[in-house]
N, C-alpha and C positions, 0 to 999 in steps of 0.2 A: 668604185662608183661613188661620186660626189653625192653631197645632199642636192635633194631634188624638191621642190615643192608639190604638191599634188593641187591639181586645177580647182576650182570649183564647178558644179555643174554647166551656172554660164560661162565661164574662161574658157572650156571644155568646149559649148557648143559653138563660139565667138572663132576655135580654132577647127572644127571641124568644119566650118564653112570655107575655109580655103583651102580644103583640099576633095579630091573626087565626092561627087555627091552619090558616089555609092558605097561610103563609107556609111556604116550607120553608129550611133552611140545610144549603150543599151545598158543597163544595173544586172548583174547576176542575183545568185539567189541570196548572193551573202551582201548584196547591196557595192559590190566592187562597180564601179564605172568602164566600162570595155569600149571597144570600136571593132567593128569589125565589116568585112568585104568579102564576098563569095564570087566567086568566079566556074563560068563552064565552057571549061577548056573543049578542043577538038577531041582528042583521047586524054589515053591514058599514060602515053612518054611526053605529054606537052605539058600534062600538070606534074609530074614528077622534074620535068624540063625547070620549070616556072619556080617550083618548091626551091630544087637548088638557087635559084637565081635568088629568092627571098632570103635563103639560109645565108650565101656571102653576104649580102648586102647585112642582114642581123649580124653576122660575125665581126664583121667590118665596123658597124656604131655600137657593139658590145652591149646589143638594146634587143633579145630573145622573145618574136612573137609563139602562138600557139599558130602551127598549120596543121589543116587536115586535109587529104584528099579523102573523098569517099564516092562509092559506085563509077571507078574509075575519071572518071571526067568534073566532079565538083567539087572546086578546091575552097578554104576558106582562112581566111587570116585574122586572127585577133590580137588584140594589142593592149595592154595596159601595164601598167610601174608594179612588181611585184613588190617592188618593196614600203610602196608609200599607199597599195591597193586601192590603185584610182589613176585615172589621167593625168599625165606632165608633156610639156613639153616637146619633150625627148620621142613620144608616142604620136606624135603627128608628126614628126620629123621624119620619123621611120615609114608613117603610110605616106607620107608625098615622094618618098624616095620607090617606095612600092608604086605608085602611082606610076614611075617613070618606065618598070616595066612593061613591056608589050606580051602578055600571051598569044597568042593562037586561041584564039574564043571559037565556042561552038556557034555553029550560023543560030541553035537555038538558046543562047547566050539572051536573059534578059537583065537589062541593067535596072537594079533598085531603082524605086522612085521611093524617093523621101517621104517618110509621111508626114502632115504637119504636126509641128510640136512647138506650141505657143511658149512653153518654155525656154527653147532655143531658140535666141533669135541674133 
């Protein structure tokens, strides 16, 4: 893995605006910069379906999110630069490729509504 630059907060929000607005960008407790997307799949073979689909695709740009599935049906993916502990590049790269996926959504599947954030703009 090459040197990567890590975003700044606005670079970060400036790239999270092109892709699905149901990604959201959030600080952990140790102040890391994430993004991340939950999805509710139909069952329980459609998010495990979904996960492999994420895992090639990470395998593939050698760029390793965090997935969960949990209570069978709600999947969720997180993204950030382990090594630069924060947003690059490479980490929107990987959720628009994500983006390209189709699940099988549960009919009671709600999609994030962004909240405003005068920061990001």
């Amino acid at each position: 893995e090459g040197k990567v630059d890590k975003l700044s907060k606005e670079e970060a929000g400036k790239m999270l605006a092109r892709i699905s607005k149901e990604w959201e960008m959030y600080e952990d407790d140790e102040g890391v910069q994430k993004i991340r997307r939950a999805y509710r799949v139909r069952n329980f073979m459609e998010g495990m379906a979904f996960l492999n689909q994420v895992a090639h695709i990470a395998e593939s740009e050698g760029h390793h999110p965090d997935v969960h599935l949990e209570s069978y049906q709600f999947v969720s993916v997180v993204i950030y630069t382990h090594s630069v502990k924060g947003l690059t590049d490479n980490d929107f790269i990987l959720a628009a490729k994500i983006d390209d996926l189709k699940p099988k959504l549960s009919k009671r599947h709600k999609p994030r509504v962004p909240a405003e954030d005068p920061s990001i703009k």
